[in-house]
PyMOL Python script that loads the backbone (N, CA, C, O; Angstrom):
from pymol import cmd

cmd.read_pdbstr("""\
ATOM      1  N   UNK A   1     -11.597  -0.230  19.054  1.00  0.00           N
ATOM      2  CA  UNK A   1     -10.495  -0.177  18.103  1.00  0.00           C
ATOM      3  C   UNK A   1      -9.873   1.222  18.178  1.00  0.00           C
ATOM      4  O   UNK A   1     -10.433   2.319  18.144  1.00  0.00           O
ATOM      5  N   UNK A   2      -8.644   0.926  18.283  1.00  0.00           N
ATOM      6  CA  UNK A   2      -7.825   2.356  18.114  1.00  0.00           C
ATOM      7  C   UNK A   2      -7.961   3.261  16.767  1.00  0.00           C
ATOM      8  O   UNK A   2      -8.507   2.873  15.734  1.00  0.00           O
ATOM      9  N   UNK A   3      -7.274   4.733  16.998  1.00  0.00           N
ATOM     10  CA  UNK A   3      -7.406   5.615  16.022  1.00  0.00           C
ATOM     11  C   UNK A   3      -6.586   4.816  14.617  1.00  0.00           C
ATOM     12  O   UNK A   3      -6.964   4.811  13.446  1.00  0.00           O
ATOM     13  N   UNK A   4      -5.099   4.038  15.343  1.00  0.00           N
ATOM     14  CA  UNK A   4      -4.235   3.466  14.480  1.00  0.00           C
ATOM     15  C   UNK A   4      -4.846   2.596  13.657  1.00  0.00           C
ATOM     16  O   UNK A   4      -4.991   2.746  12.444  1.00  0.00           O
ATOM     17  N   UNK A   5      -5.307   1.434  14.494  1.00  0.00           N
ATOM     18  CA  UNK A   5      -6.100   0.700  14.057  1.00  0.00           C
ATOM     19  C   UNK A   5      -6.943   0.898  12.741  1.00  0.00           C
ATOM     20  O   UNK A   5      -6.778   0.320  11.668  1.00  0.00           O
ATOM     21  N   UNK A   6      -8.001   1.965  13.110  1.00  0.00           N
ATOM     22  CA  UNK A   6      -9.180   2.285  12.199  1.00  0.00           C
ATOM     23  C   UNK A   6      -7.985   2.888  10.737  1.00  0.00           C
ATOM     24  O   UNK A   6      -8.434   2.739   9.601  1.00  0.00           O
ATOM     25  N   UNK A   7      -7.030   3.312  10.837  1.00  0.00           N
ATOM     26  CA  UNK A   7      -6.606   3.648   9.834  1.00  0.00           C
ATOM     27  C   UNK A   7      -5.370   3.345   9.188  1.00  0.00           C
ATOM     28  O   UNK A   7      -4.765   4.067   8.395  1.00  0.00           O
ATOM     29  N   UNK A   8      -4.934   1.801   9.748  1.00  0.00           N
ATOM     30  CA  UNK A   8      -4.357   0.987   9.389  1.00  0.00           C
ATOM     31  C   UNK A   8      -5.026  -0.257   8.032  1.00  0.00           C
ATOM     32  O   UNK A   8      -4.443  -0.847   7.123  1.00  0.00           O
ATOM     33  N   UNK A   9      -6.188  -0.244   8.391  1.00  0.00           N
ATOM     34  CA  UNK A   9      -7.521  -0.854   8.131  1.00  0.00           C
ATOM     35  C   UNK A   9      -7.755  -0.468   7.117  1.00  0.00           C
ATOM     36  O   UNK A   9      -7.899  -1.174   6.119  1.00  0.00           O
ATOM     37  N   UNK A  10      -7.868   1.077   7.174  1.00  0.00           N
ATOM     38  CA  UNK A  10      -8.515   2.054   6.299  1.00  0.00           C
ATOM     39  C   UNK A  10      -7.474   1.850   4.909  1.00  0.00           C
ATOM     40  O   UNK A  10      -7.689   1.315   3.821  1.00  0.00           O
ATOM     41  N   UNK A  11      -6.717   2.273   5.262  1.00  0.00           N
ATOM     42  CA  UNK A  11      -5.163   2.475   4.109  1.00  0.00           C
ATOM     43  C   UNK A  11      -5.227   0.878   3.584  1.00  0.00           C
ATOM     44  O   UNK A  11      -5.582   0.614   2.436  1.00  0.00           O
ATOM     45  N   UNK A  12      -4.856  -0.121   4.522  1.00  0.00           N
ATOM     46  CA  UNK A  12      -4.811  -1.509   3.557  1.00  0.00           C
ATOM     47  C   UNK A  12      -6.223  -1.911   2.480  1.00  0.00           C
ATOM     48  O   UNK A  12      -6.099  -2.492   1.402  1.00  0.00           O
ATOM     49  N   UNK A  13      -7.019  -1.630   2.839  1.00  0.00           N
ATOM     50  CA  UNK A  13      -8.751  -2.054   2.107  1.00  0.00           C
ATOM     51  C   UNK A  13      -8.005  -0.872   0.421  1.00  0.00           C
ATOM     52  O   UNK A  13      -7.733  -1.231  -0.724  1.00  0.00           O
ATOM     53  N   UNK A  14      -7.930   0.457   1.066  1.00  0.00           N
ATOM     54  CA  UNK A  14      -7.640   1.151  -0.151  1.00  0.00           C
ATOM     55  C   UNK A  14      -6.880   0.792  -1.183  1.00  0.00           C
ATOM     56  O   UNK A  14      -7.124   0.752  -2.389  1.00  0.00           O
ATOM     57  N   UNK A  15      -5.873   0.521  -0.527  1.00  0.00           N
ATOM     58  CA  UNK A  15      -4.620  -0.343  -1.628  1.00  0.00           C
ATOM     59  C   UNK A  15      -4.999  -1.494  -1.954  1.00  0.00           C
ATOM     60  O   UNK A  15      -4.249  -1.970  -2.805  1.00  0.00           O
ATOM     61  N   UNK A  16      -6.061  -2.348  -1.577  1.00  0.00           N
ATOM     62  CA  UNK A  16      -5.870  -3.809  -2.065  1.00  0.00           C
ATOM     63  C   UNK A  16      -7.030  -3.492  -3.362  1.00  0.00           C
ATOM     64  O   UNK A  16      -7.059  -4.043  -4.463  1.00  0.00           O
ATOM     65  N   UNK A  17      -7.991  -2.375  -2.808  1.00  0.00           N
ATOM     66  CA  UNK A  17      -9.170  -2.185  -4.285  1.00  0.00           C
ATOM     67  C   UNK A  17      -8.142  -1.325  -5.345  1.00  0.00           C
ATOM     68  O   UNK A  17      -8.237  -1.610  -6.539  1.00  0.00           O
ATOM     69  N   UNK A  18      -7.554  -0.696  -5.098  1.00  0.00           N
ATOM     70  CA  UNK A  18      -6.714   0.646  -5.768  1.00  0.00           C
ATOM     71  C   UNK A  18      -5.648  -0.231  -6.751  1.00  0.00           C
ATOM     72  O   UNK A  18      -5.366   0.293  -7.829  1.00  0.00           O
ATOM     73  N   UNK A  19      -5.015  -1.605  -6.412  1.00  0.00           N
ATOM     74  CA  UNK A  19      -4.167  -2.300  -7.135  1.00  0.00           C
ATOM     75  C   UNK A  19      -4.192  -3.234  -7.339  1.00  0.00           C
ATOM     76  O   UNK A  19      -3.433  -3.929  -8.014  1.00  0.00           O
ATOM     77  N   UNK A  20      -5.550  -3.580  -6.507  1.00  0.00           N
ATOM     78  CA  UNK A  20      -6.102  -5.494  -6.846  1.00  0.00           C
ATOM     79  C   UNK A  20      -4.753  -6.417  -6.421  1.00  0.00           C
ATOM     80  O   UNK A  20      -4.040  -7.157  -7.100  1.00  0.00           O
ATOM     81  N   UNK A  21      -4.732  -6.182  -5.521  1.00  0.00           N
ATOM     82  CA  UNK A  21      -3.736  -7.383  -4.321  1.00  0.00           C
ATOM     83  C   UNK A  21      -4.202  -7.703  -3.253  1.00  0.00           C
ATOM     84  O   UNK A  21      -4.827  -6.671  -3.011  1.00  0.00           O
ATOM     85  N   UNK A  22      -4.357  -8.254  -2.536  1.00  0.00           N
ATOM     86  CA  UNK A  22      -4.481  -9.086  -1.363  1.00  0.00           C
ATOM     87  C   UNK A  22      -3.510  -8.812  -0.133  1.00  0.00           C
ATOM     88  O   UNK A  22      -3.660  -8.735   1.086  1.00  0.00           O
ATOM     89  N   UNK A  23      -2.380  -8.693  -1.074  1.00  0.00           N
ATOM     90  CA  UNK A  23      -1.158  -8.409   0.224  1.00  0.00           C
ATOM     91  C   UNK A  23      -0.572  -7.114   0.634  1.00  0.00           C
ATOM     92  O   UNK A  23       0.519  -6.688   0.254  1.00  0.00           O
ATOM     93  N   UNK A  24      -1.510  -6.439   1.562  1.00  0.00           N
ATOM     94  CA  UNK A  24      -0.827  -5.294   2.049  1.00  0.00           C
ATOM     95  C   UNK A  24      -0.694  -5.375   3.603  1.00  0.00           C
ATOM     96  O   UNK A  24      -1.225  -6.124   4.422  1.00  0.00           O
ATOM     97  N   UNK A  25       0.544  -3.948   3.779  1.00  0.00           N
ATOM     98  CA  UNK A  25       0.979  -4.626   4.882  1.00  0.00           C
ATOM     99  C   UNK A  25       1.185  -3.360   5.667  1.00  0.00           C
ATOM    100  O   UNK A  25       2.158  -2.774   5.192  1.00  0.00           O
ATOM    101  N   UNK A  26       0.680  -2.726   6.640  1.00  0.00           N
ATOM    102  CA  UNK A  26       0.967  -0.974   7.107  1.00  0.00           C
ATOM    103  C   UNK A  26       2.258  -1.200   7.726  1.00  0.00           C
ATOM    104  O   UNK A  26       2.407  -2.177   8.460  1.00  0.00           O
ATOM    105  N   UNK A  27       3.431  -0.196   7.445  1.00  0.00           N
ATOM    106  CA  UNK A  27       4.471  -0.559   8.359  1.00  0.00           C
ATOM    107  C   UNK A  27       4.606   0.812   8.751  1.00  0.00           C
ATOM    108  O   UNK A  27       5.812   1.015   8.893  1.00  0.00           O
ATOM    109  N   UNK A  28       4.176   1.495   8.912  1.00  0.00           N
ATOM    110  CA  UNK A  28       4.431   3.211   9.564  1.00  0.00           C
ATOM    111  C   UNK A  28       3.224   3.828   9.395  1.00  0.00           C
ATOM    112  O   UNK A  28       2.478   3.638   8.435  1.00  0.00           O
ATOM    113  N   UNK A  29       2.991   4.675  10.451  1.00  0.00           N
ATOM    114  CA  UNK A  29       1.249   5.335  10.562  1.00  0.00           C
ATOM    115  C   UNK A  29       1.741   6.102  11.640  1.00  0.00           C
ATOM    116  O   UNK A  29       2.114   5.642  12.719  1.00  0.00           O
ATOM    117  N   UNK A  30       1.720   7.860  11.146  1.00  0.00           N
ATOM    118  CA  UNK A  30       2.036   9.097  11.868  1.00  0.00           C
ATOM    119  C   UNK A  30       1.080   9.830  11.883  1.00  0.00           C
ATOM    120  O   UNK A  30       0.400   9.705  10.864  1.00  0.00           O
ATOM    121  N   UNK A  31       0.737  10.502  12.540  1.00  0.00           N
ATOM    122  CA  UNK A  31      -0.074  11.735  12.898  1.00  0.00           C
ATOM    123  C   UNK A  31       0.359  13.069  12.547  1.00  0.00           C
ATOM    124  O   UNK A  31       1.203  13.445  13.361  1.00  0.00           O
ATOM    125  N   UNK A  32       0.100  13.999  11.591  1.00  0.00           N
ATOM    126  CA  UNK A  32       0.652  15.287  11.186  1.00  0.00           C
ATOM    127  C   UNK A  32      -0.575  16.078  11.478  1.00  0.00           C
ATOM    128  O   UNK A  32      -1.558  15.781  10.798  1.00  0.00           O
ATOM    129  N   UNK A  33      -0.756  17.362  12.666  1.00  0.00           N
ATOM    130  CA  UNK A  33      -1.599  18.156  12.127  1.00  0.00           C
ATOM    131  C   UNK A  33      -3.051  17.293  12.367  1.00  0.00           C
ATOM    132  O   UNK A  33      -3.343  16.369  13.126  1.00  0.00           O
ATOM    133  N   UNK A  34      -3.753  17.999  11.421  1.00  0.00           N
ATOM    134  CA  UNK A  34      -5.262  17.263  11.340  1.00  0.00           C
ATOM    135  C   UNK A  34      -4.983  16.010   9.826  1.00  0.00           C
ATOM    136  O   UNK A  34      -5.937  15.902   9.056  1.00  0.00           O
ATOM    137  N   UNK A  35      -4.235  15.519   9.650  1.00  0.00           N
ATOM    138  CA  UNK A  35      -3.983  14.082   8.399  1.00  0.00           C
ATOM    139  C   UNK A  35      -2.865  13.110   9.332  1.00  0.00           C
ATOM    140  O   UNK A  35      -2.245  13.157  10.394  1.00  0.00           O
ATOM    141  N   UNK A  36      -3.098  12.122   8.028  1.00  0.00           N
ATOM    142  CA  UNK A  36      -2.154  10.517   8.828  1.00  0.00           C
ATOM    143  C   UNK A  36      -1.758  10.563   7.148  1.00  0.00           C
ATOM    144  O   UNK A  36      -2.327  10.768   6.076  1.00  0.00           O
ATOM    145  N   UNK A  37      -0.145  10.168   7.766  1.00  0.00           N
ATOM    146  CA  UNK A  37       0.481   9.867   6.751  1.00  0.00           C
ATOM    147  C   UNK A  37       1.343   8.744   7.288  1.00  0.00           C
ATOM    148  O   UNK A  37       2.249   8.764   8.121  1.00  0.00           O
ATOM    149  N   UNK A  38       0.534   7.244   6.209  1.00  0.00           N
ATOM    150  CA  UNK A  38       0.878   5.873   6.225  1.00  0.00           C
ATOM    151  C   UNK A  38       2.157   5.389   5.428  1.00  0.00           C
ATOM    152  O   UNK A  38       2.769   5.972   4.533  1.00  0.00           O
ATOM    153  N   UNK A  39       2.296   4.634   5.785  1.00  0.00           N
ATOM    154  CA  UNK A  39       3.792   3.989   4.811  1.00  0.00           C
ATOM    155  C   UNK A  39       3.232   2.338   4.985  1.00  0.00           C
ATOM    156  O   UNK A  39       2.868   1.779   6.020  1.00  0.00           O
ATOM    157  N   UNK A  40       3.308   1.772   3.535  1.00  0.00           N
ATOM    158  CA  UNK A  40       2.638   0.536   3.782  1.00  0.00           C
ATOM    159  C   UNK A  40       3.402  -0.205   2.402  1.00  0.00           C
ATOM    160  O   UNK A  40       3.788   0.434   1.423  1.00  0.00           O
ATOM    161  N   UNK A  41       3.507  -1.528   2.551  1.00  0.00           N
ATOM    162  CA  UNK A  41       4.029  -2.127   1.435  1.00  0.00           C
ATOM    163  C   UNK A  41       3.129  -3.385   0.903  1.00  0.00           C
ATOM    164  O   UNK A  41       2.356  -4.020   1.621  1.00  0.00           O
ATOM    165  N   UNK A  42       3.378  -3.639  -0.542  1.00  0.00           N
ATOM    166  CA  UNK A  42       2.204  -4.361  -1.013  1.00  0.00           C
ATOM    167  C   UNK A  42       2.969  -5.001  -2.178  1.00  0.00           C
ATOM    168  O   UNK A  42       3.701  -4.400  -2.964  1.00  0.00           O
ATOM    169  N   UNK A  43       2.591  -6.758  -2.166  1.00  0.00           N
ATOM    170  CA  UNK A  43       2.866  -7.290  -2.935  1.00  0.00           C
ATOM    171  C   UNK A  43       2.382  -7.561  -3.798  1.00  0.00           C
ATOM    172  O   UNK A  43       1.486  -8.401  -3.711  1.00  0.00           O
ATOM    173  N   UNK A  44       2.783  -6.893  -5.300  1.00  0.00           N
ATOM    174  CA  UNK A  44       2.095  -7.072  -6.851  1.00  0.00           C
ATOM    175  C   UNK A  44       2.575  -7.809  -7.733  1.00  0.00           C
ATOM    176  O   UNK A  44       3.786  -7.968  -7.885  1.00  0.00           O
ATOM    177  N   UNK A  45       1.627  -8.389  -8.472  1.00  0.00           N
ATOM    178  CA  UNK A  45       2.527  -9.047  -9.547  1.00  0.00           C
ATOM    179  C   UNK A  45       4.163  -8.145 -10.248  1.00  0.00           C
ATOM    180  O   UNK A  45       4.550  -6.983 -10.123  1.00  0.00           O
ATOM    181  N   UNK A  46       4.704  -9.242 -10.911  1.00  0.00           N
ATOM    182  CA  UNK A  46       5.802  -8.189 -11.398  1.00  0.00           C
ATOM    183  C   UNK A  46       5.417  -7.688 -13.167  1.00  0.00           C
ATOM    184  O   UNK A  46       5.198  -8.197 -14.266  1.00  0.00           O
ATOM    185  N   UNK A  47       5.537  -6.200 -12.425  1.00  0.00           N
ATOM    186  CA  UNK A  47       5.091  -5.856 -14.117  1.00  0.00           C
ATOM    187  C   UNK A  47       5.785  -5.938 -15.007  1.00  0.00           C
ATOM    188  O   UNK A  47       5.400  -5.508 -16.094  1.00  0.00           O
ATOM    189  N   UNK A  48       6.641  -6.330 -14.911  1.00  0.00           N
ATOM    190  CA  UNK A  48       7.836  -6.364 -16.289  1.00  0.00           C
ATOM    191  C   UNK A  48       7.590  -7.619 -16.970  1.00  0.00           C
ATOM    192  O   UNK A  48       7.343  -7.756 -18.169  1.00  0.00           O
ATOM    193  N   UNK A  49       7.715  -8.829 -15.784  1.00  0.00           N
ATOM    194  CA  UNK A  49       7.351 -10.109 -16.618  1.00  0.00           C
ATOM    195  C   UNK A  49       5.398  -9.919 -16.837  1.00  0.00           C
ATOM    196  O   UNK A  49       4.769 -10.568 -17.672  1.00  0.00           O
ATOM    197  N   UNK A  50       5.060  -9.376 -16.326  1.00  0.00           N
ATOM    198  CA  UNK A  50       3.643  -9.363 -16.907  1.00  0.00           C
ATOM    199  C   UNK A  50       3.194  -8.945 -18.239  1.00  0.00           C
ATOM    200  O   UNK A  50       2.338  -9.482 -18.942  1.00  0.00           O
ATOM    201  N   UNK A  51       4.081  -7.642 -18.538  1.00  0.00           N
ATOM    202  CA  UNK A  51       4.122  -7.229 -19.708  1.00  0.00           C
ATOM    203  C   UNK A  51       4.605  -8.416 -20.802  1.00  0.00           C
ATOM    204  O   UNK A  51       3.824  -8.781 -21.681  1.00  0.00           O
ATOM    205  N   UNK A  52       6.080  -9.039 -20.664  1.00  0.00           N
ATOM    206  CA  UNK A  52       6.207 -10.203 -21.518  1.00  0.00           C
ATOM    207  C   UNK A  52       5.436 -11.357 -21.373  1.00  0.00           C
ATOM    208  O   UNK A  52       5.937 -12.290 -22.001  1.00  0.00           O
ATOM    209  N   UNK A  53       4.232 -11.700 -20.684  1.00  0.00           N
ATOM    210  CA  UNK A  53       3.574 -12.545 -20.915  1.00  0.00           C
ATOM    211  C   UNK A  53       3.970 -13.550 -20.368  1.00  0.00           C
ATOM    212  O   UNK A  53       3.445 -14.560 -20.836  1.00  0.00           O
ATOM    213  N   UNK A  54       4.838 -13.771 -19.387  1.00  0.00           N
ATOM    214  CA  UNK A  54       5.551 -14.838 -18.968  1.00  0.00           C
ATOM    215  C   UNK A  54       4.698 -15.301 -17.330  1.00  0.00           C
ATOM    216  O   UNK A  54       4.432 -14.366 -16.576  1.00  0.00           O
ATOM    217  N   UNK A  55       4.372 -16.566 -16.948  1.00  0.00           N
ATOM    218  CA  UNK A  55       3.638 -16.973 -16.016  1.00  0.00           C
ATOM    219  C   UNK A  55       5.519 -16.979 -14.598  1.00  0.00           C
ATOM    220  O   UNK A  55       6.636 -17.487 -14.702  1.00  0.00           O
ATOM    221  N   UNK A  56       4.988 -16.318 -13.767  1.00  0.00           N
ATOM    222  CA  UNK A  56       5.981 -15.615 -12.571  1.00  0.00           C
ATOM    223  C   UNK A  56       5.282 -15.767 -10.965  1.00  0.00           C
ATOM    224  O   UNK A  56       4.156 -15.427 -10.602  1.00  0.00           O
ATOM    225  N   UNK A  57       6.368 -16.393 -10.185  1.00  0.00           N
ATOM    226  CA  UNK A  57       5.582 -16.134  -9.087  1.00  0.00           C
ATOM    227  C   UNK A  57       6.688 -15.212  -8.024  1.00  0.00           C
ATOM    228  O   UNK A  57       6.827 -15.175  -6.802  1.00  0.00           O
ATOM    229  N   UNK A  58       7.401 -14.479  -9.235  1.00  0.00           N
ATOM    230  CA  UNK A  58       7.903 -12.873  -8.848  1.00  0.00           C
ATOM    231  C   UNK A  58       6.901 -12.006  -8.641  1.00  0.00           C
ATOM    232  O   UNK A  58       5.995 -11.714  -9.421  1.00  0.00           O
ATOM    233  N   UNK A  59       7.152 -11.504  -7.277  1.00  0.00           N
ATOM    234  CA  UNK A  59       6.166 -10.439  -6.726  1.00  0.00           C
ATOM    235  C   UNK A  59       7.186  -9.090  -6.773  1.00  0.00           C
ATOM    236  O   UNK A  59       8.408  -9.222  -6.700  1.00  0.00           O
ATOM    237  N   UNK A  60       6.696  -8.117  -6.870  1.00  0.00           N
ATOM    238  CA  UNK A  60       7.423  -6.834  -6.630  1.00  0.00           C
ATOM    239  C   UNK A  60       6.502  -6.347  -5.616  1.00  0.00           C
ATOM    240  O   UNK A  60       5.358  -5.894  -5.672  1.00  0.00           O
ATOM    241  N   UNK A  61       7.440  -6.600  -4.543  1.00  0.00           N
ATOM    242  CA  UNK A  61       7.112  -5.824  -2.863  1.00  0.00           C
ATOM    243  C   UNK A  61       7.485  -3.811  -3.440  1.00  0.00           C
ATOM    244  O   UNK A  61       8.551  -3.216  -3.596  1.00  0.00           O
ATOM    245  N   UNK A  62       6.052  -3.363  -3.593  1.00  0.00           N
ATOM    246  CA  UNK A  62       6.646  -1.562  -3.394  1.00  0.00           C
ATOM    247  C   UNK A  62       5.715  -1.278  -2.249  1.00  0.00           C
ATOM    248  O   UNK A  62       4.629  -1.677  -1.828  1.00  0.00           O
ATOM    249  N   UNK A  63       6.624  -0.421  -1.949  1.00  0.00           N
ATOM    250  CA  UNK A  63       6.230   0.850  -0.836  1.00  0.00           C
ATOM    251  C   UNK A  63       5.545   1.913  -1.115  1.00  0.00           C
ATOM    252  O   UNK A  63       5.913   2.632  -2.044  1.00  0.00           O
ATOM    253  N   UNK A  64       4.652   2.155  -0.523  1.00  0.00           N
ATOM    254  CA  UNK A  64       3.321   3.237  -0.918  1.00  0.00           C
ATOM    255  C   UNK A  64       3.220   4.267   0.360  1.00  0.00           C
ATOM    256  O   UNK A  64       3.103   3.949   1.543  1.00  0.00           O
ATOM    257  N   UNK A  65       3.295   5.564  -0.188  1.00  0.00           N
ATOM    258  CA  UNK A  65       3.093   6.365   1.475  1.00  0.00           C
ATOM    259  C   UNK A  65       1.430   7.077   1.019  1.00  0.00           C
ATOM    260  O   UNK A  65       1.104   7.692   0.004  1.00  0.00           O
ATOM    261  N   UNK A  66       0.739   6.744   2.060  1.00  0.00           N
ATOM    262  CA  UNK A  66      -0.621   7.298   1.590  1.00  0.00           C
ATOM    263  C   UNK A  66      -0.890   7.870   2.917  1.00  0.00           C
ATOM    264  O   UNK A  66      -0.511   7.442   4.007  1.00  0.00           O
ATOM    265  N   UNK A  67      -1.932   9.378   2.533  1.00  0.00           N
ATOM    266  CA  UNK A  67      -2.242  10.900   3.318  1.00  0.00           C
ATOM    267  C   UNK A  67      -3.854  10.217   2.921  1.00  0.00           C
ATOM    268  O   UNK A  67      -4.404   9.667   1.967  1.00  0.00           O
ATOM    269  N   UNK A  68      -4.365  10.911   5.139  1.00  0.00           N
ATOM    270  CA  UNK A  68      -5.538  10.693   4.860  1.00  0.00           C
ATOM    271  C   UNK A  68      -6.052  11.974   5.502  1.00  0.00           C
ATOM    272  O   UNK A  68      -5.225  12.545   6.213  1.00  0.00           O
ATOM    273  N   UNK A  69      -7.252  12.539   5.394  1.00  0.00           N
ATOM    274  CA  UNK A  69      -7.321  13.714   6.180  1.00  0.00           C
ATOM    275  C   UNK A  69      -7.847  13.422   7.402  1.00  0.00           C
ATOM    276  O   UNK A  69      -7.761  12.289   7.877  1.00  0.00           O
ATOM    277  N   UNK A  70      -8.457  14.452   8.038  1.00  0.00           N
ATOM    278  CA  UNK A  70      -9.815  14.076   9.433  1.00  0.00           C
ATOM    279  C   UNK A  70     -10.163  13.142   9.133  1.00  0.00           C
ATOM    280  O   UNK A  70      -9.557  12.162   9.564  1.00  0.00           O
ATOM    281  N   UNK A  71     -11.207  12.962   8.325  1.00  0.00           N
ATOM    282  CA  UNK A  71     -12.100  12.932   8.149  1.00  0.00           C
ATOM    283  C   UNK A  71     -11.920  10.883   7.581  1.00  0.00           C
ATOM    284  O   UNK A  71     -12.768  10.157   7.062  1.00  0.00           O
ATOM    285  N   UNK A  72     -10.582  10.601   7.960  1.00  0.00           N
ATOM    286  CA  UNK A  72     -10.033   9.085   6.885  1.00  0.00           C
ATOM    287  C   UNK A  72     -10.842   8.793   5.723  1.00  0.00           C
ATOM    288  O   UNK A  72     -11.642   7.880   5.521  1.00  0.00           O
ATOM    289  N   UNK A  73     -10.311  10.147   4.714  1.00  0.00           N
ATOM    290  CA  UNK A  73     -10.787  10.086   3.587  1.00  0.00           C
ATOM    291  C   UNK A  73      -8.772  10.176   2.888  1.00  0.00           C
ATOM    292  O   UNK A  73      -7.732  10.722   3.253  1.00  0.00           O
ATOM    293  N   UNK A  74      -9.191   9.326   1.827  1.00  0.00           N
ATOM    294  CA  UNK A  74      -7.841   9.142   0.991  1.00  0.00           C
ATOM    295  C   UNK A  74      -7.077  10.376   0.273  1.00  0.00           C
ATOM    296  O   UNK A  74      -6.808  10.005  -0.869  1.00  0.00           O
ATOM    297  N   UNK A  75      -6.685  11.519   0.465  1.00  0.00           N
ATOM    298  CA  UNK A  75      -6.129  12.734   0.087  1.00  0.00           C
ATOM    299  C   UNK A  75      -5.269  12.461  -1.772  1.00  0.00           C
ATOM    300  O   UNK A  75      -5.508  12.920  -2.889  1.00  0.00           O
ATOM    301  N   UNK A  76      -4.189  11.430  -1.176  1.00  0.00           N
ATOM    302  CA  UNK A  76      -3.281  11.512  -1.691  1.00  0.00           C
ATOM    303  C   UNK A  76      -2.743   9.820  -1.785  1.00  0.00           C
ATOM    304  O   UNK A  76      -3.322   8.886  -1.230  1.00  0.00           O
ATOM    305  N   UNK A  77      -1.521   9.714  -2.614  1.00  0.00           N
ATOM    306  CA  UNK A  77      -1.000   8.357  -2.680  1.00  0.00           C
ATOM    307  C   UNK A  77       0.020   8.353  -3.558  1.00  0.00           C
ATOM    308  O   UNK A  77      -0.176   9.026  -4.570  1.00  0.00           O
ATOM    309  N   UNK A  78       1.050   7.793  -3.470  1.00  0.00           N
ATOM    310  CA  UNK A  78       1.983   7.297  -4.787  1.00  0.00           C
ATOM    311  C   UNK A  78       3.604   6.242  -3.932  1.00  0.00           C
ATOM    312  O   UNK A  78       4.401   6.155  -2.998  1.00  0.00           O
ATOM    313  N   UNK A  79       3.235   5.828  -4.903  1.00  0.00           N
ATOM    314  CA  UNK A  79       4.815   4.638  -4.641  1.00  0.00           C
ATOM    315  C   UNK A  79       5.894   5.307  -4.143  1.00  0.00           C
ATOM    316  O   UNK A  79       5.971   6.531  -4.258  1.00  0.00           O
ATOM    317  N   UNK A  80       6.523   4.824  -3.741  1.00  0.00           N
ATOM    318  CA  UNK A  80       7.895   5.327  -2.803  1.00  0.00           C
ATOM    319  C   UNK A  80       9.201   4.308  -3.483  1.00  0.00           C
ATOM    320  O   UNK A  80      10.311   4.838  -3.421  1.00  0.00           O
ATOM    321  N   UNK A  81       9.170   3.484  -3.856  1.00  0.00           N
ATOM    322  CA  UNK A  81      10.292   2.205  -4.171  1.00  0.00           C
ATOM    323  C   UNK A  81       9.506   1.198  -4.262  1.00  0.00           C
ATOM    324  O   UNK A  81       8.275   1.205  -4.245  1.00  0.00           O
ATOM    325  N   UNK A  82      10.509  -0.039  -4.399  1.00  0.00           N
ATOM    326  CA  UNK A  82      10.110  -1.445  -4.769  1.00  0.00           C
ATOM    327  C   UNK A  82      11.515  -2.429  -4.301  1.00  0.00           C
ATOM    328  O   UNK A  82      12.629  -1.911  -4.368  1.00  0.00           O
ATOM    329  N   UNK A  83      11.426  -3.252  -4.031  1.00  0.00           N
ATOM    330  CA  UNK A  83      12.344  -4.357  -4.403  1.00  0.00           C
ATOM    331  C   UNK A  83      11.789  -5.920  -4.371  1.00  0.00           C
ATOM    332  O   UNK A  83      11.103  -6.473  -3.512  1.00  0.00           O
ATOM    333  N   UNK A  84      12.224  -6.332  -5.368  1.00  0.00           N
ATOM    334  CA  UNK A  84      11.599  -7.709  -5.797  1.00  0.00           C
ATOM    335  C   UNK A  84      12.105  -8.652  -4.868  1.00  0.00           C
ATOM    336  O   UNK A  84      13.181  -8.820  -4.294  1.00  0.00           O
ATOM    337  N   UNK A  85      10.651  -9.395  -4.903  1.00  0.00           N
ATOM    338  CA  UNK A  85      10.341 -10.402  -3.754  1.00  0.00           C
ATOM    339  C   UNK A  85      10.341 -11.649  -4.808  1.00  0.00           C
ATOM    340  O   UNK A  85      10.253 -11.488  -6.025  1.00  0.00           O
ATOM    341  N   UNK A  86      10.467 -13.066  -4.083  1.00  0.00           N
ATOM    342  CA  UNK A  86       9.893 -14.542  -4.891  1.00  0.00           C
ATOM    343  C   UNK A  86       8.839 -14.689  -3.654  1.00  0.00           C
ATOM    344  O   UNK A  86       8.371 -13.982  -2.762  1.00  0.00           O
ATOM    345  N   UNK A  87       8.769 -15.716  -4.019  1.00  0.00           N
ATOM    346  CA  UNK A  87       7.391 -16.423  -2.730  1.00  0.00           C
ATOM    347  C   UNK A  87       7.204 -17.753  -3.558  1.00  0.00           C
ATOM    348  O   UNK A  87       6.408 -18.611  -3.178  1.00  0.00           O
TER     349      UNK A  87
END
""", "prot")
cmd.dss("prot")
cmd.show_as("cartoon", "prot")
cmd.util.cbc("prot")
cmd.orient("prot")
């Protein structure tokens, strides 16, 4: 298995325990230096109708850029955007 690979792998497992989804998806994986900085998108419930209590099979697709060091340990993380998905 490639370096990409192992930390394509790495980044999706993180996000699916980190936000409890199933659907992640790596769409960019760079090399900086000694860290990898991923760009990956993941489909979550939608929190707005979640908050009103309303049963939705609106997903909000966001974009997550996550930093790993050497060592593919998780540095860093936070959302980048969103745009709402159906399914």
């Amino acid at each position: 298995m490639t370096d990409i690979e192992i930390v394509s792998r790495t980044v999706a497992e993180f996000l699916q325990r980190v936000l409890g989804t199933d659907s992640v998806r790596v769409v960019g994986v760079n090399r900086a230096d000694d860290a990898w900085e991923i760009e990956a998108e993941a489909f979550e419930e939608s929190s707005f109708l979640k908050s009103l209590g309303l049963p939705s099979r609106v997903r909000d697709k966001n974009f997550y850029r996550v930093r790993l060091n050497a060592a593919l340990e998780v540095e860093s993380y936070e959302r980048q955007g969103l745009a709402v998905q159906t399914t």
